[in-house]
LUMBAPA-198778 format. One line per field, with one value per atom (N, C-alpha, C, O): x, y negated, z; chain; residue number from 1; residue in three letters; atom name. Coordinates in nm, 4 decimals. Atoms other than C-alpha are relative to their C-alpha. Example, Ala and Ser with C-alpha at 12.3 -4.5 7.8 and 13.67 -1.06 7.14 Angstrom:
<rs>
u [0.0890,1.2300,0.0900,0.1936,-0.0820,1.3670,-0.0770,-0.0261]
v [0.1190,0.4500,-0.1200,-0.1181,0.1190,0.1060,-0.1090,-0.2198]
w [0.0000,0.7800,0.0000,0.0665,-0.0060,0.7140,0.0730,0.0899]
kette [A,A,A,A,A,A,A,A]
nr [1,1,1,1,2,2,2,2]
rest [ALA,ALA,ALA,ALA,SER,SER,SER,SER]
atom [N,CA,C,O,N,CA,C,O]
</rs>
This chain:
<rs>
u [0.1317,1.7812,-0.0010,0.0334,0.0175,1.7165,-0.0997,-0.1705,0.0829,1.5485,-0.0800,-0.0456,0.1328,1.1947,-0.0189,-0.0022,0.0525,1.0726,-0.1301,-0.1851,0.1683,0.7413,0.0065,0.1011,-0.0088,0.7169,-0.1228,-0.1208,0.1272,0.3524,-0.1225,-0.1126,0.0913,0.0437,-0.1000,-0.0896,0.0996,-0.2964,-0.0970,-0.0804,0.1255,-0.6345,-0.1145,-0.2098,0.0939,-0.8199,0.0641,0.1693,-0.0186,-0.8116,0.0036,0.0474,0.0050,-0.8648,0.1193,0.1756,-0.1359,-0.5586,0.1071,0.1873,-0.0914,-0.3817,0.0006,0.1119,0.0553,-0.5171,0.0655,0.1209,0.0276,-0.5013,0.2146,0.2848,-0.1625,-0.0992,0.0563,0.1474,-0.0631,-0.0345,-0.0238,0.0630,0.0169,-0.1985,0.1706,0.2563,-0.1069,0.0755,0.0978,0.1575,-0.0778,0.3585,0.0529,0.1573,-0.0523,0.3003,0.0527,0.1245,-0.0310,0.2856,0.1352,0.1993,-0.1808,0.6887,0.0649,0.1785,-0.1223,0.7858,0.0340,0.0909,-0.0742,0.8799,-0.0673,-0.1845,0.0050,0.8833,-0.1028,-0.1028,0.0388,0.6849,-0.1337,-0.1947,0.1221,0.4238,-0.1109,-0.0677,0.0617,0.1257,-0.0582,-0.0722,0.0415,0.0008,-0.1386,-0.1564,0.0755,-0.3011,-0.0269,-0.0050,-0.0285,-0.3527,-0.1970,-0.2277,0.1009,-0.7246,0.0235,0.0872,-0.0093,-0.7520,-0.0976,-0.1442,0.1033,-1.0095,-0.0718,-0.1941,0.0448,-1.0082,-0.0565,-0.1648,0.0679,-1.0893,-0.0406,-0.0310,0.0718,-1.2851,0.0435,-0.0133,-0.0545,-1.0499,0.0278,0.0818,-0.0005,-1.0453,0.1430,0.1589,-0.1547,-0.6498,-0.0631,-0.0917,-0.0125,-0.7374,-0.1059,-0.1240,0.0688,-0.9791,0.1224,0.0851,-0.1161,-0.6467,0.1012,0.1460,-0.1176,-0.3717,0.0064,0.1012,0.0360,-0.5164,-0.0084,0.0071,0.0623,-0.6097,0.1023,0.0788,-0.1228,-0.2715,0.1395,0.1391,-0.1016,0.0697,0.1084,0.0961,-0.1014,0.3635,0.1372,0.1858,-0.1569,0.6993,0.0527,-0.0423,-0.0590,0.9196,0.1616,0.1764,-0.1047,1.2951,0.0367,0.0285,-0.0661,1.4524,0.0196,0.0020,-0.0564,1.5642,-0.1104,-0.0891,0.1182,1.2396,-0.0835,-0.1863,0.1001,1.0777,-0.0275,-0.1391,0.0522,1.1210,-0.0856,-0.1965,0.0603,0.9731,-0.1845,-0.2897,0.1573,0.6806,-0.0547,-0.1690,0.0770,0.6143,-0.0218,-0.1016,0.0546,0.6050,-0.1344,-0.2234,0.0879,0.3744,-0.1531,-0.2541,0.1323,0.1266,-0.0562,-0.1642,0.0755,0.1452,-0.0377,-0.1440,0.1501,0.0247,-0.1301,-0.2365,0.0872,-0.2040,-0.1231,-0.2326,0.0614,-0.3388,-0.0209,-0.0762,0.0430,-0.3558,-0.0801,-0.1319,0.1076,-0.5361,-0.1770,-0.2479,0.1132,-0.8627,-0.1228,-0.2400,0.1319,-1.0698,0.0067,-0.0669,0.0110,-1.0063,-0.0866,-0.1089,0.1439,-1.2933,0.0862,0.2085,-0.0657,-1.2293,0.0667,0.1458,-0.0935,-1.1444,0.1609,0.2385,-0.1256,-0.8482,0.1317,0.2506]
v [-0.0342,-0.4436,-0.0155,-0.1119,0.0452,-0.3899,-0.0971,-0.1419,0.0865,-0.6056,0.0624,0.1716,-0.0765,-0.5104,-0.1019,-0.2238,0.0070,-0.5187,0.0710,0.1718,-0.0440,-0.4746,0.1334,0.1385,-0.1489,-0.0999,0.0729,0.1517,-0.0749,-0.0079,-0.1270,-0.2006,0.0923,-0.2453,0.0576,0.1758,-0.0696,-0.1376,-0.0525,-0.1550,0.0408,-0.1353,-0.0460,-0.1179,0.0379,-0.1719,0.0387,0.1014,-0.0150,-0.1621,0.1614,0.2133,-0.1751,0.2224,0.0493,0.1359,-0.0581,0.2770,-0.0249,0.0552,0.0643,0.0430,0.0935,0.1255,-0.0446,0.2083,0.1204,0.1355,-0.1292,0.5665,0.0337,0.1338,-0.0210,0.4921,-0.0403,0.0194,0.0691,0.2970,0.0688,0.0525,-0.1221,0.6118,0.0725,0.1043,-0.1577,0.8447,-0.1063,-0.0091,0.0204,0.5798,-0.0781,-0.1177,0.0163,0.5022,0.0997,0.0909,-0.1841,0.9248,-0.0365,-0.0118,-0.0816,0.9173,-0.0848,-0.0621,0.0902,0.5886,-0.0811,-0.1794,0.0973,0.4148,-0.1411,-0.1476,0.0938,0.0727,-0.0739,-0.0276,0.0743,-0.1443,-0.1166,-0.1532,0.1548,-0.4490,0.0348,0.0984,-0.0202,-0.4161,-0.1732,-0.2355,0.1766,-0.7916,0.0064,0.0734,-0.0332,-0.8410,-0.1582,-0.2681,0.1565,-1.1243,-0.0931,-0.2006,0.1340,-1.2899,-0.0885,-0.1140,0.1676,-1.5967,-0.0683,-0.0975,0.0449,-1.7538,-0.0954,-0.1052,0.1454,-2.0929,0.0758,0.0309,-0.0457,-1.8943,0.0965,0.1519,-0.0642,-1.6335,0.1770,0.2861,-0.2093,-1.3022,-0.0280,0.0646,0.0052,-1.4516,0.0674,0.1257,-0.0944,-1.3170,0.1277,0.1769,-0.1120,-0.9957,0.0773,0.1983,-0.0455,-0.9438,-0.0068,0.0672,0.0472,-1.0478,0.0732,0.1323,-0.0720,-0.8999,0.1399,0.2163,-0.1199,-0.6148,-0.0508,-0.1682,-0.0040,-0.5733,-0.1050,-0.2082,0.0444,-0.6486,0.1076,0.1487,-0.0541,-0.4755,0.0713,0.0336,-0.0373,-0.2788,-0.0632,-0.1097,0.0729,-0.4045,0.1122,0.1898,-0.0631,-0.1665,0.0218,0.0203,0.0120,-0.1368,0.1270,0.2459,-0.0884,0.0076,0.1514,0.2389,-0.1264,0.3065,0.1032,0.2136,-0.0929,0.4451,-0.0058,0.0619,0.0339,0.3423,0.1874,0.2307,-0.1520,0.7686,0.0362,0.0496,-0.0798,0.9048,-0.0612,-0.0045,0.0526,0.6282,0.0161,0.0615,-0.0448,0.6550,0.1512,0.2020,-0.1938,1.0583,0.0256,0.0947,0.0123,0.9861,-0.0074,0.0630,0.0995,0.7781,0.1401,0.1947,-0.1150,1.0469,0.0826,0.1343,-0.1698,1.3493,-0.1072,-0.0452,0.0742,1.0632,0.0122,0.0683,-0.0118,1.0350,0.1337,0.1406,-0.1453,1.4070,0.0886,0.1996,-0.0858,1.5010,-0.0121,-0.1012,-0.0040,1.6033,-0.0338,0.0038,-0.0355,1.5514,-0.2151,-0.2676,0.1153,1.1722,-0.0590,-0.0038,0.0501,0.9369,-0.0297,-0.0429,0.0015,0.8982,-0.1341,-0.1506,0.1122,0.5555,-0.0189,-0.1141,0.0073,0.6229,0.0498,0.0599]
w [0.0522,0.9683,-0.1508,-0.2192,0.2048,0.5790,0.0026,0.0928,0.0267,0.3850,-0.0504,-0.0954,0.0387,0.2824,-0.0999,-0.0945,0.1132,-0.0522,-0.0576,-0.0132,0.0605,-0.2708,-0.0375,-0.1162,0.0302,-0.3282,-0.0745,-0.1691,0.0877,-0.4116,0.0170,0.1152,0.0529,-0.5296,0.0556,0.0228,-0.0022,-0.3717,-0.1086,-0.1748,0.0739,-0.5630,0.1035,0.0737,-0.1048,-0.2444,0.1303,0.1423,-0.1770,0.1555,0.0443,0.1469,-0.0546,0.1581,-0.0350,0.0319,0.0315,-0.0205,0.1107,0.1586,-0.0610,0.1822,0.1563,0.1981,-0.0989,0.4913,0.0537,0.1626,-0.0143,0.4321,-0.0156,-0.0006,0.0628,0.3219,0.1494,0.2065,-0.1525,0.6631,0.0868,0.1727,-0.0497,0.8505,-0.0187,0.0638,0.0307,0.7191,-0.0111,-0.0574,-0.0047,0.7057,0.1936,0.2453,-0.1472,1.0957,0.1109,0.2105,-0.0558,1.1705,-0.0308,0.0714,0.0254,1.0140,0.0684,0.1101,-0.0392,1.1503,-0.0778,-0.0305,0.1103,0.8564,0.0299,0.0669,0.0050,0.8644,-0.0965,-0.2106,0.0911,0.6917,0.0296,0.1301,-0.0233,0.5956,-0.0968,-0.1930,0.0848,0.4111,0.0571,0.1624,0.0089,0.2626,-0.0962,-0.1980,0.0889,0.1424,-0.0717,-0.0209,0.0915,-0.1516,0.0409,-0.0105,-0.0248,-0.0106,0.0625,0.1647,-0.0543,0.0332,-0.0102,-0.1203,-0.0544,0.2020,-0.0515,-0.0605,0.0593,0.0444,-0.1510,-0.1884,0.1239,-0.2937,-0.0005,-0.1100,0.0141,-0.1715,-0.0390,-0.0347,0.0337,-0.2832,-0.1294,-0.1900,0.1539,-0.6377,-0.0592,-0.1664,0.0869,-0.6786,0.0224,-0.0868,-0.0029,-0.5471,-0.1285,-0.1154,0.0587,-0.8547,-0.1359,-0.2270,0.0594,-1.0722,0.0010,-0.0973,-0.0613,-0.8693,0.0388,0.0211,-0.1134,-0.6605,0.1420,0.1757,-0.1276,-0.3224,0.0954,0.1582,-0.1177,-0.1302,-0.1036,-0.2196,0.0253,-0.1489,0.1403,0.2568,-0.1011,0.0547,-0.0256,-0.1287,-0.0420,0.1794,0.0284,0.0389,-0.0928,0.3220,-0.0900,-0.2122,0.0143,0.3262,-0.0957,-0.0647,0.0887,-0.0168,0.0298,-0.0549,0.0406,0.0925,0.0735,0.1237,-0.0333,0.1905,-0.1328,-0.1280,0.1387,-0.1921,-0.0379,-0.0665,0.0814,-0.3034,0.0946,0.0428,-0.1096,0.0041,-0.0369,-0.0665,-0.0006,-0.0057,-0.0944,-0.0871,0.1138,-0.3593,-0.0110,-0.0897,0.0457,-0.3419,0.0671,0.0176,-0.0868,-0.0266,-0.1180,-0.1212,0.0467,-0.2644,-0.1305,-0.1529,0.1120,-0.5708,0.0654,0.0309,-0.0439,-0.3395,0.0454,0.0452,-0.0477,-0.2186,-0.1115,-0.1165,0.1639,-0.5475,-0.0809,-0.1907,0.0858,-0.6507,0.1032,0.0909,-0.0919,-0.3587,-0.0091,0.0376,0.0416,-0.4786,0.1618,0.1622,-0.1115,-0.1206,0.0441,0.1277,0.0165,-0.1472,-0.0984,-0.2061,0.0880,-0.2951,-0.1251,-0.1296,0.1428,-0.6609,-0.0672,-0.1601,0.0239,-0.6532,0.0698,0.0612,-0.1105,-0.4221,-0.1354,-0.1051]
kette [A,A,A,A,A,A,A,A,A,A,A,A,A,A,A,A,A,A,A,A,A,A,A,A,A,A,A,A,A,A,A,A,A,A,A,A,A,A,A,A,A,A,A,A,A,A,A,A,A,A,A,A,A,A,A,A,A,A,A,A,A,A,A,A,A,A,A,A,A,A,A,A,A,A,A,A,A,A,A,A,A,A,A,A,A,A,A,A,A,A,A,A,A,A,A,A,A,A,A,A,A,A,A,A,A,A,A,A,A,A,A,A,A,A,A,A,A,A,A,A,A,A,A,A,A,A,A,A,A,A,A,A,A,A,A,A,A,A,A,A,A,A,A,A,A,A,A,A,A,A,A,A,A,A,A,A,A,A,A,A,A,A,A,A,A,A,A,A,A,A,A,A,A,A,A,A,A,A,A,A,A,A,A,A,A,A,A,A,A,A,A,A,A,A,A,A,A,A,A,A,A,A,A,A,A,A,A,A,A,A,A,A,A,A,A,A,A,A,A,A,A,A,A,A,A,A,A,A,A,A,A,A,A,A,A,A,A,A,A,A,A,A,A,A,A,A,A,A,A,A,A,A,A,A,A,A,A,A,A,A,A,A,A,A,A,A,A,A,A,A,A,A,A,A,A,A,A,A,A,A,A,A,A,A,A,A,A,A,A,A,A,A,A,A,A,A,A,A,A,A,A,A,A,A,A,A,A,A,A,A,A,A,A,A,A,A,A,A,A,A]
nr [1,1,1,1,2,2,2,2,3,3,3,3,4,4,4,4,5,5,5,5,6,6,6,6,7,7,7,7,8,8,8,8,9,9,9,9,10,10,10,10,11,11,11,11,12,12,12,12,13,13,13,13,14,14,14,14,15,15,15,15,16,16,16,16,17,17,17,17,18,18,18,18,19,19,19,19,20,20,20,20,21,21,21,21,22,22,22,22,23,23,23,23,24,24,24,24,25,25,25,25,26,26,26,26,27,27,27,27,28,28,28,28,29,29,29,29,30,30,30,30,31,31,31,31,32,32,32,32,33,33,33,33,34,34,34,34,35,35,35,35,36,36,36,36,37,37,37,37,38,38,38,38,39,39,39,39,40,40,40,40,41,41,41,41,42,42,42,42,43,43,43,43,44,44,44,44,45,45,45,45,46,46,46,46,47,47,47,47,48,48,48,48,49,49,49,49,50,50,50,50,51,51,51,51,52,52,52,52,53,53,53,53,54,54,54,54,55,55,55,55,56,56,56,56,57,57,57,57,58,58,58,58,59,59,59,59,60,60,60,60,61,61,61,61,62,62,62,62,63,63,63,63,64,64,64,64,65,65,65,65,66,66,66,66,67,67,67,67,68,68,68,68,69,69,69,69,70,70,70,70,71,71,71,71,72,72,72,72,73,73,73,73,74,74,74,74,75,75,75,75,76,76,76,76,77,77,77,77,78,78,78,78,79,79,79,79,80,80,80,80]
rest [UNK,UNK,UNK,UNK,UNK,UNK,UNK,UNK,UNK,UNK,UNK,UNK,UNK,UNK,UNK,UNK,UNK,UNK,UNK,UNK,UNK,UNK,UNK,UNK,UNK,UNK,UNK,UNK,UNK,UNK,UNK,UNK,UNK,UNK,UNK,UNK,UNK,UNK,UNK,UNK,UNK,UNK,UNK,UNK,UNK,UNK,UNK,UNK,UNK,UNK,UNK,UNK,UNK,UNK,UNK,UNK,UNK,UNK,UNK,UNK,UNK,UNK,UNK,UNK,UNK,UNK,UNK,UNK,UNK,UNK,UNK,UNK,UNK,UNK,UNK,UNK,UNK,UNK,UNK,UNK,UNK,UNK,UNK,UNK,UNK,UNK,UNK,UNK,UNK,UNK,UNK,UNK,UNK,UNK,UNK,UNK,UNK,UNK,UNK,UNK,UNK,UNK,UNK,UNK,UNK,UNK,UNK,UNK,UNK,UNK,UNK,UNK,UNK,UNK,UNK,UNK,UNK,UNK,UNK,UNK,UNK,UNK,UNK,UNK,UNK,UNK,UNK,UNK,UNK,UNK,UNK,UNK,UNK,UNK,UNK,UNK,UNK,UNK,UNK,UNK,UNK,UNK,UNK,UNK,UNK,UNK,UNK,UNK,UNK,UNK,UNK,UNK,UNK,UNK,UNK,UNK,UNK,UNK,UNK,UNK,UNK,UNK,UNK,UNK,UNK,UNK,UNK,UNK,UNK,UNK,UNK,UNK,UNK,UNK,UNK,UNK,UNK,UNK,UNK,UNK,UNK,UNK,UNK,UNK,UNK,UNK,UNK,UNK,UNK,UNK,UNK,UNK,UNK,UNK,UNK,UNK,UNK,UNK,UNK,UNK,UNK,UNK,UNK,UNK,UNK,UNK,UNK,UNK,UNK,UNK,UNK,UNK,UNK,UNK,UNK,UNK,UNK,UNK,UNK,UNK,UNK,UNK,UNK,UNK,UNK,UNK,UNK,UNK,UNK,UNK,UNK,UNK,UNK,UNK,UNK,UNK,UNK,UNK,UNK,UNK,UNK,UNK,UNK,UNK,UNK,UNK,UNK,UNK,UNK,UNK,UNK,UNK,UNK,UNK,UNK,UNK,UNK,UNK,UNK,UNK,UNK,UNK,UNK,UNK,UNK,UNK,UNK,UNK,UNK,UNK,UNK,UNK,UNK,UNK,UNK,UNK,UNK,UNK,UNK,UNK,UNK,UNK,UNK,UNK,UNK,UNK,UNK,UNK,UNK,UNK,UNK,UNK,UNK,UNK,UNK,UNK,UNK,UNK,UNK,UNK,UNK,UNK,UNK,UNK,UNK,UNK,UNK,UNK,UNK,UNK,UNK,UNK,UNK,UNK,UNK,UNK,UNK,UNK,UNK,UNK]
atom [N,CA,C,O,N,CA,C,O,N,CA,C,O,N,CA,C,O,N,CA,C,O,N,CA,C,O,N,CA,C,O,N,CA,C,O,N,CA,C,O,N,CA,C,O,N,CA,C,O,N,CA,C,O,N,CA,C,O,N,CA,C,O,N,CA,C,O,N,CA,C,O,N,CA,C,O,N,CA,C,O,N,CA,C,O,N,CA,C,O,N,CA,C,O,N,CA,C,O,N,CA,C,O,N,CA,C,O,N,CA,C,O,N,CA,C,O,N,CA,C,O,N,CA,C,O,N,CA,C,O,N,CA,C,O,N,CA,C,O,N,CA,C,O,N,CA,C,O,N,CA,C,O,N,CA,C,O,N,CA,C,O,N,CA,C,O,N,CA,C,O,N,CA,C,O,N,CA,C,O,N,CA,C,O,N,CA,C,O,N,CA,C,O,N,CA,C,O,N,CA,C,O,N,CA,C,O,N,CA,C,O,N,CA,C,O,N,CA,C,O,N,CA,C,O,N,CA,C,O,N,CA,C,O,N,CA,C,O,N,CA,C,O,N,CA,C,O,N,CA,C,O,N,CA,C,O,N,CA,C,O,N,CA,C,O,N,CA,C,O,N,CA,C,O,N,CA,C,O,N,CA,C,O,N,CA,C,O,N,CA,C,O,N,CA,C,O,N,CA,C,O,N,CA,C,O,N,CA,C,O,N,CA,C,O,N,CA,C,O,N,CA,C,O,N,CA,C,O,N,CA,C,O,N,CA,C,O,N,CA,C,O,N,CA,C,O,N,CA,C,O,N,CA,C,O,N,CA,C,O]
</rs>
């Protein structure tokens, strides 16, 4: 099994969401983490961002090409 690594940063849960949709359709592997924390309320995620992806190196081009049409697709809310 590869090892999984940080690949893309969300800004929020919709990103995270809408990316884990389309990376469960191909199969690809992966973790999405998100940085709240209870005892402080979410305070990193106003710091850090939302959460983040894992997934094994040799899926990083595919997922990042995933995220830029993600991001140039005009029918997504504008914070996406």
């Amino acid at each position: 099994m590869s090892e999984f690594v940080k690949i893309i940063i969300f800004e929020n849960e919709v990103e995270a969401r809408h990316l884990e949709a389309i990376l469960k359709e191909r199969n690809i592997s992966h973790i999405i983490k998100s940085y709240h924390d209870f005892a402080l309320n979410g305070l990193y995620q106003f710091q850090k961002g939302w959460g983040h992806l894992e997934a094994p190196e040799e899926y990083r081009d595919e997922i990042e090409e995933i995220c830029d049409d993600l991001m140039s697709d005009s029918s997504l809310p504008e914070e996406f």
